[in-house]
N, C-alpha and C positions, 0 to 999 in steps of 0.2 A: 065049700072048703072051709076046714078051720084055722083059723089065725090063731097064732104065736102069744100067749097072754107075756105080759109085761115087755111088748117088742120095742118100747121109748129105751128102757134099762141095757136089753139085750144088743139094739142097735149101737145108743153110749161105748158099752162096754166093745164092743167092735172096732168102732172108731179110734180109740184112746187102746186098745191092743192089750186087753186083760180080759184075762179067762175067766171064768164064774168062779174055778175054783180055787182061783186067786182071793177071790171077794168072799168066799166061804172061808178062808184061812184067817180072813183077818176077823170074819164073822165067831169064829171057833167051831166052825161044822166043818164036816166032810165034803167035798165034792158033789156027793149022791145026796145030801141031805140039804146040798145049794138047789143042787139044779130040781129037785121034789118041789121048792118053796117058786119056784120060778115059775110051776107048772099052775098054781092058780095067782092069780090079780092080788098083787099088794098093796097091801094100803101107802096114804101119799108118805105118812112116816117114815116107811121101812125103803120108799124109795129114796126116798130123799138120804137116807143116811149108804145106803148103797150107791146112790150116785156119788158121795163125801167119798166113799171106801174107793171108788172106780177113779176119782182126781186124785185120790192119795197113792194110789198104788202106779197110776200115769207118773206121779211127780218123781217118785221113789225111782222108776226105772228109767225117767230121761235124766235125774241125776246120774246113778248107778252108769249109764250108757257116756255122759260127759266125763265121768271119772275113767271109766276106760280106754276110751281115748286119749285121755291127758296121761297115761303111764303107758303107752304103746310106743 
């Protein structure tokens, strides 16, 4: 059977409730052009700034989430 390349990233990003092609938007690509680079092993670089984009984009929506609440 074959396993999921960059499944540390894919798993993160599950956890913390952001979609790839949230991570592609902040990246400047498409969705399709996210989830293509996903398809082979990234180097530790590109992870490491996508795992940056996956805490950013977390923080951004439990802000985002605390402010809505607070005006309901």
């Amino acid at each position: 059977m074959r396993t999921k390349k960059n499944m540390e990233i894919r798993e993160y990003a599950r956890e913390k409730k952001v979609y790839l092609w949230e991570i592609g938007q902040k990246l400047g690509v498409n969705a399709f052009t996210m989830t293509r680079r996903m398809r082979s092993e990234l180097s530790d670089d590109q992870k490491a700034r996508i795992i940056a984009i996956i805490d950013e984009i977390a923080t951004e929506g439990a802000t985002e989430n605390a402010s809505t609440k607070l005006h309901q």
